[in-house]
Steps between C-alpha positions, in 0.01 A plus 500: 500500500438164319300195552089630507359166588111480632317725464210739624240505777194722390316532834177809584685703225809487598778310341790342685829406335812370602904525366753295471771484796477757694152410502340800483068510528333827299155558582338672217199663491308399199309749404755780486842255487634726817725261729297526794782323725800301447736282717846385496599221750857560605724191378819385500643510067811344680355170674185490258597515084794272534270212628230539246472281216351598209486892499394747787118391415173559687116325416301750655265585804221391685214663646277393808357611815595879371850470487710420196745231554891499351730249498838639522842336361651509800229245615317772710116472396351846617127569581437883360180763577319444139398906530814644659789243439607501843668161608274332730688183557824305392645152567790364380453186280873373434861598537641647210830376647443140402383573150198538606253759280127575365372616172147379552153655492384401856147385490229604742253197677242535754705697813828396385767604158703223406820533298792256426879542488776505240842388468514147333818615339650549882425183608189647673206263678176589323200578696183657511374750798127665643551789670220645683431829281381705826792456694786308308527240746600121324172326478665145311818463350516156287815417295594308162670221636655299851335336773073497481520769776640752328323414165169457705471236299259209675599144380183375518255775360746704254473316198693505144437308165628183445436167336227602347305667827493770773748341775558559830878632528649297765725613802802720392424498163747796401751452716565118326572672161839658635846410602573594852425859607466614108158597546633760750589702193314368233307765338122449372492863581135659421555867310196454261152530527232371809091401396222446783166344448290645763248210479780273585666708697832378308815663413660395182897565377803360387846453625796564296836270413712289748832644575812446305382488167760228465282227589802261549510641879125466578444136431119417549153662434584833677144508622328723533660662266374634113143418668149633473361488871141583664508644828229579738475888502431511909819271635725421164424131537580304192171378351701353169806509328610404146887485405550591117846493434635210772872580520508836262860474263360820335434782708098451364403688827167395595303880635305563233131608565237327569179627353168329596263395285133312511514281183409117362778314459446146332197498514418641843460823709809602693612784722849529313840669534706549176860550554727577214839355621898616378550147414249571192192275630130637536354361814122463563432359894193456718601765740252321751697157483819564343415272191694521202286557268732612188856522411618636127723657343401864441802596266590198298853548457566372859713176510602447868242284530302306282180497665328515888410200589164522634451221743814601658514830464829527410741634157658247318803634425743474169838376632704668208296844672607381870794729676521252747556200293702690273700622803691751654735745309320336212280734234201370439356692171177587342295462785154623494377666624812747656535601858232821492237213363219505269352719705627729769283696790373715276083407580245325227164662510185285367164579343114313603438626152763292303558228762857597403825584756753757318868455544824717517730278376904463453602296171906365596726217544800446688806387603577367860828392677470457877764522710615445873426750732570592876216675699564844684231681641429797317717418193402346167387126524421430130734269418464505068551683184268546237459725139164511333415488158173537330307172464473464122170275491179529465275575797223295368702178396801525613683472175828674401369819295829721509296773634681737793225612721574477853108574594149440438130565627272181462159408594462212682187266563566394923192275409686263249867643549531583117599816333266681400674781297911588532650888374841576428675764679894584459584469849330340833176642591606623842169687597177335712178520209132603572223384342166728456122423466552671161645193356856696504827369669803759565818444566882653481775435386877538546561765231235714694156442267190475671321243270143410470356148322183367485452256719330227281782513208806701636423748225686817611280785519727767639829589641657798667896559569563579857831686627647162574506140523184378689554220717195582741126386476244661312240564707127658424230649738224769506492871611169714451331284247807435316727223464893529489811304395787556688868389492781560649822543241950479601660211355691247745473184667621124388452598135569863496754523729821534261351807354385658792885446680613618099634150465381526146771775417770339614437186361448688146859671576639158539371333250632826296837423605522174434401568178800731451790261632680342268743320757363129554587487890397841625182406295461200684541667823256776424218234341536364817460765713166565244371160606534579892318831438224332326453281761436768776122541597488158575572388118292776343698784404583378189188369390347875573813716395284614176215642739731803560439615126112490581466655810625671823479547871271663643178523733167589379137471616295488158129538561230436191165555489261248332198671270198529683172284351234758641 
């Protein structure tokens, strides 16, 4: 089993975790570890695996009204008995047919659990869905893009940023980013994570990348794509929306969390969101208004763009860094930062002690040739290739420094958008961190260490090798007057796919062949064949082909208990 995303619930003693496809829940009794009930849903490997991107993940449960709430990859998102695991309710939330999938934590608000939908890479129409968490039944459905209806966008009251101030949309205001009936299947799926402020009774998220990722064929904006978006929790009307990435020629995605945060920001008070986005900018907004209230780079070696331009919101972008002006069957090269972004899903966690946000970061460059593609439902609608390499600059400047880290964990100041602090690791950080009122931060790490800092300096104070790659969140909570750490441990995903599919070995057994041939055209054919396995997983397989020596597969639940101050 591979690909441990997420990670625990800790709820009245009991601790709920979740696998992988075939999406298996364990209910574990804390106190004595006995599995007190597990479920299986029945799916189909057939229809299901082949139309999942990225690895057979899962981000975890939710909990409300007593039952614990699982959203399947087939789409199905299933209500369970929190004491017995009985299934209470299912509905079906997509066709797997179309491309259509879910890897997402669904998120519990008021009577209803919302969740989103994946399949970007299937030409799939992103939206986001409230299902009434007593009986299933649709409560508001409200999509990334078309006609205002189906967006429930209002042209009058929704409002974005631009020239300077919160605006009013206008009428139509995705579907006049698109040619023709591309919106239809034009991605800005929404597989990451969901926020809610209760006082505002808002929902907060963000919708992945247009579809093709040859941006030749989607002339326009592609709104409301790569867009962080406010809804209202009871009907799914729009209150704001902010585009980052108008017209995406990098796969930057757009779902990252959204964390929320009370801070002063230039100078005043403001009931923030922070949003650290794939394209490699830290994002500070009014999550009241929509204002834009910072924009910087958060890893220095990104070159895309120069800079956001703050009146308008938008990137400026390099043209030499452009697939689109560059064009079709052309490589563009040394792009930062690549495809899987300076930061993936994986969550930041942030401390009221240090003022500071903490974030998992990836540390690579690519290369990018789009191509022409033809749309089939169900089938592959990418439409590029890429490789990745690691970034070889410094995360702080963004000058060359030769070094070939493909990760980091930095400390970042939402207030200012500066870097507070920025640590090395050899590969992406791939897990969600946690921050603790003991002035400690934890997080994993794709070799499998459970690593703790301090949270002022980045210091590390402690680590801990796990069975296997962890690419799930650390998460902490309390049981009988003590507190825990737990994490959950099986390499997989984006990053670690090509070990957990033993890319890695065959790769090495290429590479150890070529090495061997002495004939100049059956070299040639085999290098070739090296380059096309490298570029599997989406371009990262050969970036990641060394994690094989450092880990392997697996699936563990690693529990750790803190030391007690009474």
């Amino acid at each position: 089993m591979r690909g441990h995303e997420g990670g625990p619930l800790a709820i009245d003693g009991v601790i709920y975790i979740h696998t992988p496809f075939p999406n298996t829940v364990f209910a574990i009794d804390q106190k004595t570890q006995a599995i007190l009930w597990e479920f299986t849903p029945v799916q189909d490997a057939d229809v299901t695996i082949p139309v999942m991107c990225c690895d057979t993940v899962n981000r975890g449960l939710a909990y409300g009204d007593g039952k614990i709430f699982l959203q399947q990859s087939n789409t199905v998102l299933t209500a369970l008995d929190a004491k017995t695991g009985k299934r209470v309710w299912s509905v079906q939330n997509g066709d797997p047919k179309l491309g259509m999938t879910n890897t997402n934590a669904p998120l519990v608000v008021k009577d209803n659990v919302l969740t989103g939908i994946s399949g970007g890479e299937f030409g799939v129409r992103g939206f986001m869905a409230a299902y009434n968490m007593k009986t299933g039944k649709l409560a508001w459905k409200g999509y990334s893009m078309g006609p205002d209806s189906d967006t429930l966008i209002d042209p009058a009251k929704t409002t974005t940023w631009e020239d300077g101030k919160v605006t009013p949309v206008g009428e139509n205001s995705s579907l006049k980013t698109w040619k023709g009936d591309q919106w239809k299947i034009g991605g800005g799926t929404t597989w990451g994570w969901y926020s809610y402020d209760p006082k505002l009774n808002l929902v907060y998220y963000g919708s992945g990348n247009p579809s093709t990722w040859n941006p030749t064929q989607r002339p326009g904006d592609n709104k409301w794509s790569m867009s962080l978006w406010a809804r209202d929790a009871d009907t799914g009307a729009v209150k704001w929306v902010y585009q980052m990435t108008p017209h995406d020629e990098w796969d930057f995605d757009g779902i990252n969390e959204v964390p929320l945060i009370d801070q002063e920001v230039n100078g005043k008070m403001h009931k923030t969101i922070v949003h650290f986005d794939r394209n490699g900018f830290g994002y500070t907004l009014d999550r009241e208004t929509g204002e834009l209230l910072i924009a910087e780079k958060f890893d220095k070696s990104v070159n895309w763009a120069s800079h956001v331009d703050m009146k308008s919101g938008r990137p400026q972008v390099v043209s030499k860094y452009s697939t689109e002006q560059n064009g079709e069957d052309v490589k563009s090269e040394d792009i930062c930062p690549a495809a899987l972004g300076s930061k993936n899903q994986q969550p930041v966690s942030y401390s009221p002690q240090t003022g500071l946000v903490y974030i998992s970061g990836n540390h690579l460059c690519m290369n990018y040739e789009p191509f022409a593609v033809d749309y089939t439902a169900g089938q592959p609608y990418v439409g590029a290739t890429l490789d990745m390499m690691p970034a070889g600059k410094d995360v702080l400047t963004g000058a060359p420094d030769g070094t070939s880290n493909l990760g980091q964990f930095t400390a970042w100041d939402s207030k200012t958008g500066k870097i507070a602090w920025s640590v090395k690791e050899p590969f992406s950080v791939w897990s969600g961190s946690v921050a603790t009122a003991g002035g400690v931060v934890f997080y994993g790490t794709l070799e499998g260490y459970l690593k703790a800092v301090d949270a002022k300096t980045g210091k590390e104070l402690y680590k801990f090798k796990t069975p296997s790659g962890i690419i799930g969140n650390v998460n902490t909570w309390s049981f009988e007057g003590h507190q825990y750490v737990g994490v959950l441990s099986g390499i997989g995903g984006w990053a670690g796919a090509v070990v957990a599919t033993d890319g890695d070995k065959v790769i090495a057994a290429m590479q150890e062949k070529i090495a061997g041939e002495t004939d100049p055209a059956k070299k040639a054919e085999l290098e070739k064949a090296l380059l096309m396995k490298t570029q599997e997983a989406l371009g990262a397989a050969g970036a990641y082909a060394s994690l094989g020596k450092l880990t392997k597969a697996g699936g563990v639940f690693s529990v750790f208990a803190l030391p007690s101050n009474k």
